[in-house]
C-alpha positions, -999 to +999 in steps of 0.1 A: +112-221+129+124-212+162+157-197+149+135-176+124+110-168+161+140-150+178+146-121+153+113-108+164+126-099+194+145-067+203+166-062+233+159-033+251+190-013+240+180-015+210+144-005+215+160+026+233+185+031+208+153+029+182+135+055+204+163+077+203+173+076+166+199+061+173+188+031+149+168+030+120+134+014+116+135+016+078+163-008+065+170+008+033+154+029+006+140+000-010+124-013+022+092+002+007+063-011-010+067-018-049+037+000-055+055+036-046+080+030-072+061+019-098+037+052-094+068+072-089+082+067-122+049+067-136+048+101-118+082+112-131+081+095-170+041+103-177+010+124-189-024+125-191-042+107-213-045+138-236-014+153-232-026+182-215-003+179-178+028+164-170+026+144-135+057+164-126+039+196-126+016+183-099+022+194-057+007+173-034-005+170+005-011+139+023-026+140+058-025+110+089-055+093+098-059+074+131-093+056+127-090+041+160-080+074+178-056+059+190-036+079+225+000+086+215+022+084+247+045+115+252+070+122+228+060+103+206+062+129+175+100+134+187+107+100+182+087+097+150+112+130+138+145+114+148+132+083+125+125+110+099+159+123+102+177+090+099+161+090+062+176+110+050+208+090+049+192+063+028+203+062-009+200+030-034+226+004-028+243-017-056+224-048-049+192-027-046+199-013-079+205-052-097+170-060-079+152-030-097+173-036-129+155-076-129+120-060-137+117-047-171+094-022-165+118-001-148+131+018-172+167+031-173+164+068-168+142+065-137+165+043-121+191+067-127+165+091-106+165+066-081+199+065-081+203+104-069+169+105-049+170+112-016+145+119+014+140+156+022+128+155+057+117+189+049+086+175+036+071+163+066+052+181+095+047+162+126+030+175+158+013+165+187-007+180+208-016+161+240-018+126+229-031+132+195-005+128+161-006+147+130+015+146+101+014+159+069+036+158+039+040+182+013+060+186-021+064+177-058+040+142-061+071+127-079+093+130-047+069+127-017+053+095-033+082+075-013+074+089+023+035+072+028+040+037+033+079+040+057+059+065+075+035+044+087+059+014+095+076+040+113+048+049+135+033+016+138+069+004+157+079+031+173+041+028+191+047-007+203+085+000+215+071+038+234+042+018+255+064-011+261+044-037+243+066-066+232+058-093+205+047-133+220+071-154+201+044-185+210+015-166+198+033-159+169+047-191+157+017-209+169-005-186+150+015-188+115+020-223+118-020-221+120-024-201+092-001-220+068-015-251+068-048-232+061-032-214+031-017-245+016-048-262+019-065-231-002-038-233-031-041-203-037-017-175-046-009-155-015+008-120-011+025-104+022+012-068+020+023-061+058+052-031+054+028-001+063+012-015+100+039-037+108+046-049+141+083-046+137+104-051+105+118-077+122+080-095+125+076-087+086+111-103+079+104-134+103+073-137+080+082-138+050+112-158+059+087-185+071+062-186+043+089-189+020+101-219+034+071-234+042+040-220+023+035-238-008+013-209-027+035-178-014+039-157-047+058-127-027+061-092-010+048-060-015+082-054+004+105-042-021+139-044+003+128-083+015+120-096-021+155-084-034+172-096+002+155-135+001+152-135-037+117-136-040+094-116-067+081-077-054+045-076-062+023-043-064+008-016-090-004+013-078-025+026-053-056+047-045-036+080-043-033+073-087-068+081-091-074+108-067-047+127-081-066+119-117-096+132-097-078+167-093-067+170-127-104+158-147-126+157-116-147+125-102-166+114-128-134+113-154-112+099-127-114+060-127-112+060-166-084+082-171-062+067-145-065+035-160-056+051-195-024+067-182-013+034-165-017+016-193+000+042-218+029+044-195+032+001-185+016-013-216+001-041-201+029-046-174+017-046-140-019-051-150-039-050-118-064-027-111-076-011-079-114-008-076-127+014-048-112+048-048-146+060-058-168+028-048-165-004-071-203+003-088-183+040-103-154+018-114-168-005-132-186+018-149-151+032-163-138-004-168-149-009-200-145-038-227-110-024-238-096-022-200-112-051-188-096-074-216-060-052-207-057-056-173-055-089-158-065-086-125-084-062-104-080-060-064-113-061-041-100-035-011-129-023+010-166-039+013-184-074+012-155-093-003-185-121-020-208-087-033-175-077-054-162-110-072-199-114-078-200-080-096-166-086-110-175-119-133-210-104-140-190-083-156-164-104-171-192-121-187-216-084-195-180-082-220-181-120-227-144-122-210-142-158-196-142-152-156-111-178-154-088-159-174-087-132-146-078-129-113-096-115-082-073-100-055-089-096-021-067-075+002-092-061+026-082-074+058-079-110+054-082-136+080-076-180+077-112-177+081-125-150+054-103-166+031-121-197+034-154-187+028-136-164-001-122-198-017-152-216-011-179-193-025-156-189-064-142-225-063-146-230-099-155-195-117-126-176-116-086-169-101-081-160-071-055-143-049-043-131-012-028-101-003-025-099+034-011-073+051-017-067+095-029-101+096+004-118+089+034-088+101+013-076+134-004-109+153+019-112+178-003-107+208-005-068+206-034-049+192-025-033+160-030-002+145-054+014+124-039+040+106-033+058+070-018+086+053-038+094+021-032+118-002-056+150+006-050+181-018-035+185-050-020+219-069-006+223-103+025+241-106+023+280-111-014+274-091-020+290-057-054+267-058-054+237-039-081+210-048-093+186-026-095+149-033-115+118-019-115+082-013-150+071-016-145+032+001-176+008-003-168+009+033-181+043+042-159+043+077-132+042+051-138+075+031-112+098+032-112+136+025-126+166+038-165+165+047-176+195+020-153+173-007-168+138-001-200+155-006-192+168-039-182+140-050-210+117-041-231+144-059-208+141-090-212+102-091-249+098-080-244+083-048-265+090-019 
């Protein structure tokens, strides 16, 4: 373990070499969660239920949120743009290719894409203005899709190296040590989902490196560069942005259902999870009928009371007389040793269950983490001058998303007060 305990650490050349773009935070173009390819070449190879708009036609705008408002030392957009910059170099390697070419659902032609895709730095805006960041990306959905989740490794690193926080190697060996022994104990399937508010890459790869060996129930990584580099499987479907760009094209109400139709035109029952709260889980379930809820296998609980959810989940597993243990729960809402516990405890019995843990795992390592996101904000279809606004509605309400006039318009659409 202690051999794996001194890649966290960077010397402070190459922090400043990292500072000055000098270095690149982002490994490769695969080191990326699975997720943003798998809704890229859904993006690039699919249509709407009814045939009436190819996902190519559609521009899109993501904005940065900072939930914590967190102060941004000075700079700090500068650095984020040299990191920006150095993307731009990335292009798939040969052994990156082979790892995409192991899952079947990837089909040939958009790995081909792949193959000629590059970053346009072009299609990010960053700013500052005193100690406050924005950034904002804009461009065809089917090429921007890639920039969300880098982005925010990007920023998350480049924060800890500008205000001169370094990782504790003790807290963090002690502390996964801790948490193993916890998870093994659970059995149950776990997921690192840490890319986007990593401490370091170097934190994520330490991770990873250490549950492999050593956690029995360790199913993977969202992290599409350190499943191909350690061998292990890349785990993810898609994301909330899927369904708010649905919500553009057939507004709120038609959003959950039509999403979920697309997916599963385009995977056929590959990559069968569902996400639940892009417009609270009571509006999703609505959409998730009979026919959905026998195709997909798995839905993922992201925002709320983790025991409200996989209640209302089996209820209605069982409303469709689908047995509750041929499915699996994924809880990914923050996860700690502890909620996970009380998690395991509360189903034991009535149905599968699963981890995906993201800060918890790739940024305790003394420092205090980040809360940030970029979500996708406006939508336009091509030959349009008309932006649309989209929302997340969380059955967290602190995490909503979208412009104030928007999230009320949508509330009004679903019924919710």
């Amino acid at each position: 373990m202690l051999k794996l305990i001194n890649k966290i650490s960077y010397a402070d050349e190459e922090i400043n070499a990292i500072i000055a773009g000098k270095m690149p935070i982002i490994q490769g173009l695969s080191d990326n969660d699975l997720y943003k390819f798998s809704m890229q070449q859904a993006v690039l190879l699919g249509m709407t239920p009814d045939g009436s708009c190819k996902f190519t036609d559609l521009d899109t705008e993501y904005s940065f949120t900072d939930r914590r408002g967190t102060k941004y030392p000075k700079d700090f957009a500068k650095a984020v743009r040299r990191q920006i910059e150095l993307m731009a170099e990335l292009s798939l390697t040969p052994w990156e290719l082979d790892g995409f070419k192991k899952m079947p659902w990837f089909k040939r032609n958009y790995l081909d894409f792949l193959l000629g895709y590059r970053y346009d730095p072009r299609e990010v805006t960053v700013a500052q203005k005193g100690n406050k960041l924005k950034i904002t990306i804009r461009g065809p959905w089917y090429r921007t899709i890639l920039w969300e989740v880098p982005l925010l490794a990007i920023v998350s690193e480049l924060y800890f190296h500008l205000t001169g926080q370094k990782a504790d190697e003790n807290i963090f060996e002690r502390n996964l040590k801790r948490k193993t022994q916890v998870f093994n104990d659970l059995n149950v399937p776990l997921t690192d989902f840490g890319t986007r508010r990593r401490f370091s890459y170097r934190v994520q790869e330490a991770t990873v490196l250490y549950l492999k060996d050593n956690c029995t129930c360790f199913a993977g990584t969202s992290n599409v560069y350190l499943a191909f580099k350690y061998g292990l499987r890349a785990i993810g479907t898609h994301a909330h942005e899927w369904f708010m760009a649905h919500q553009a094209m057939f507004g709120t109400r038609l959003a959950n259902k039509t999403a979920l139709e697309s997916w599963v035109r385009i995977y056929d029952g590959s990559l069968g999870t569902a996400l639940t709260d892009t417009f609270t889980s009571d509006s999703f379930f609505e959409a998730f009928g009979n026919r959905l809820a026998r195709l997909f296998d798995s839905v993922r609980h992201d925002s709320g009371d983790p025991i409200v959810f996989g209640e209302k989940a089996i209820n209605h597993y069982l409303m469709h007389l689908i047995d509750p243990l041929s499915k699996t729960i994924i809880f990914s809402d923050g996860l700690d040793d502890k909620s996970c516990v009380k998690i395991a405890n509360h189903f034991k019995g009535r149905t599968k269950l699963a981890w995906g843990i993201g800060t918890f795992l790739s940024n305790d390592v003394g420092v205090k983490p980040l809360q940030i996101v970029i979500k996708l904000s406006r939508c336009r279809l091509l030959g349009s001058n008309r932006w649309i606004d989209v929302v997340k509605l969380s059955d967290n309400p602190d995490k909503h998303s979208g412009r104030k006039k928007a999230i009320a318009h949508a509330k009004y659409e679903l019924g919710i007060k």
